[in-house]
C-alpha distance (Angstrom), angle and dihedral (degrees) to the residues before:
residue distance angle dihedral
X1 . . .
X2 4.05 . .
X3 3.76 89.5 .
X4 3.72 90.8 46.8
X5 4.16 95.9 48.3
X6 4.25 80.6 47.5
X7 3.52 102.8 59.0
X8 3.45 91.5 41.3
X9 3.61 92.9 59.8
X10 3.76 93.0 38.1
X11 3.98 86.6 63.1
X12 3.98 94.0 43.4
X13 3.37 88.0 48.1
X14 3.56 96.2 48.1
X15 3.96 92.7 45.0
X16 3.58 94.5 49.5
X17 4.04 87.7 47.3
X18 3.83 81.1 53.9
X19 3.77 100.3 51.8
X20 3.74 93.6 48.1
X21 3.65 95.1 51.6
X22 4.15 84.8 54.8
X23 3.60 95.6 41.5
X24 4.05 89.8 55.7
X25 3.27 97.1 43.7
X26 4.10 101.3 50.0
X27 3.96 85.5 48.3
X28 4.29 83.3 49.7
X29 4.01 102.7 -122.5
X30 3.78 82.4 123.7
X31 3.72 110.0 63.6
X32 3.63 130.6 171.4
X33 3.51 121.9 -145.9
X34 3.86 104.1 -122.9
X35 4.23 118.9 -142.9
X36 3.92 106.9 -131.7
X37 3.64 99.8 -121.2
X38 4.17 81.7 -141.5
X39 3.83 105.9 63.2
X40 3.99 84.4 -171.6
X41 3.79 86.9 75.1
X42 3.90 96.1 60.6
X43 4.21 83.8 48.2
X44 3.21 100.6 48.4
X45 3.63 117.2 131.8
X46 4.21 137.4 -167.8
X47 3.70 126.2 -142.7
X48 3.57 121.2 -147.0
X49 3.93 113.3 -163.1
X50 3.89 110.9 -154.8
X51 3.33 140.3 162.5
X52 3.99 138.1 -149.0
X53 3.49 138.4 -115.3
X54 3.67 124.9 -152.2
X55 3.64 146.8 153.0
X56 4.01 91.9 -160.4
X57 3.61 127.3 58.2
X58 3.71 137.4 -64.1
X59 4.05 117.9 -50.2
X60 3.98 123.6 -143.5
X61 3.29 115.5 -120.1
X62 4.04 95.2 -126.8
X63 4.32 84.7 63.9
X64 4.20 84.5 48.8
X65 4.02 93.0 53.1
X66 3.53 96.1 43.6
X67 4.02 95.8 44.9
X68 4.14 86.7 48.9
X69 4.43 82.2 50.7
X70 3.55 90.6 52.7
X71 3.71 98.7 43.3
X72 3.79 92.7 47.6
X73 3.72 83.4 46.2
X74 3.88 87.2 60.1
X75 3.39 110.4 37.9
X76 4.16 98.7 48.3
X77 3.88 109.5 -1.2
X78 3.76 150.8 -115.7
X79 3.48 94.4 -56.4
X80 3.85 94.9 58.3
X81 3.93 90.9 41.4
X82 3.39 86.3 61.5
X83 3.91 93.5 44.1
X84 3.93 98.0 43.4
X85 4.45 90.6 35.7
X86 3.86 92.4 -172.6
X87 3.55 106.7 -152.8
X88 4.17 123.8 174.1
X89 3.74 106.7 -123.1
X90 3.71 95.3 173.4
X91 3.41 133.8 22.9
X92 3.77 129.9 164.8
X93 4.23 114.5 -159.0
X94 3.81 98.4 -166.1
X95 3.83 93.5 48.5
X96 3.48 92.6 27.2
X97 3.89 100.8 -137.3
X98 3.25 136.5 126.5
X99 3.91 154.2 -175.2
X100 3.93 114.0 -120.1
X101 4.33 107.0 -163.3
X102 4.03 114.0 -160.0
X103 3.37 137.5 170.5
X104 3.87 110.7 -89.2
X105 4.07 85.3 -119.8
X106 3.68 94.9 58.3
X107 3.49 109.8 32.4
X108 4.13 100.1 101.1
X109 4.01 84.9 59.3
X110 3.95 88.6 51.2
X111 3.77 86.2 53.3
X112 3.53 97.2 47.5
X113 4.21 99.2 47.0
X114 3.65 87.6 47.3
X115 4.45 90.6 86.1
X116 3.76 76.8 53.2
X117 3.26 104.6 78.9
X118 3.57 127.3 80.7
X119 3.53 122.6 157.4
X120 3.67 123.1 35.0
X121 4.08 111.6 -167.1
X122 3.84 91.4 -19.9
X123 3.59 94.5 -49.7
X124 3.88 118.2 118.0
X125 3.65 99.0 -120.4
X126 3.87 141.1 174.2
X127 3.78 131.2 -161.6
X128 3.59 124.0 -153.3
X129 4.12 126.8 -150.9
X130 4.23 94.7 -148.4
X131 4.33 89.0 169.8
X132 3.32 150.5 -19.2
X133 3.84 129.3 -131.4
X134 3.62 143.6 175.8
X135 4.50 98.0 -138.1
X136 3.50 126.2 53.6
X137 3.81 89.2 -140.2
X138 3.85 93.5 58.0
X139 3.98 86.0 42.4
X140 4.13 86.6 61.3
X141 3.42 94.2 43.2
X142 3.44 95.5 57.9
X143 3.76 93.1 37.1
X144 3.64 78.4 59.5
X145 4.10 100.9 -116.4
């Protein structure tokens, strides 16, 4: 009789287990992560082409990347530095433009700290977002490299 009474609560048990699982999932407080089947898509980057304008001389493109860092670092955080992770790709000292690459997530909040900055190394300074693209080849072309 015990092993009888068991099973049958071993199967209600189970069922009811079952039916929760299905009711939580159809009203989505189960989600499953889902794998992009295109790993390009979670690598996809943005290039912002700018240029600078200054009254002083020419500015290094190490001083450029870390002033767009700290500005990002201002305006929305650590965690979206390390989301956006600005980095100059190109940069051009006698034209004084440049290619910006992002991270596709992060790439609005690059665009938006960019009227942040104002002096570079002491010098008054102010960087200009001319376009954004999707390839680093278009980027250059329209940088004019």
């Amino acid at each position: 009789m015990d092993y009888l009474l068991a099973s049958v609560l071993a199967v209600i048990l189970a069922w009811l287990s079952l039916l929760t699982f299905l009711i939580l999932r159809k009203n989505k407080y189960i989600v499953y992560r889902k794998i992009p089947k295109n790993k390009r898509v979670s690598r996809a980057k943005r290039y912002i082409i700018f240029y600078v304008v200054t009254e002083s001389g020419p500015i290094r493109s190490p001083e450029i990347e870390e002033a767009v860092r700290t500005s990002v670092r201002r305006l929305a955080g650590e965690m979206w530095l390390e989301l956006s992770s600005p980095h100059i790709s190109l940069y051009d000292q006698e034209r004084m433009r440049g290619i910006i690459s992002c991270k596709r997530d992060g790439y609005k909040v690059v665009l938006a700290s960019l009227p942040l900055i104002k002096t570079i190394g002491g010098r008054e300074v102010l960087l200009v977002p001319k376009r954004t693209t999707g390839s680093f080849k278009k980027a250059k072309r329209i940088m004019g490299v």
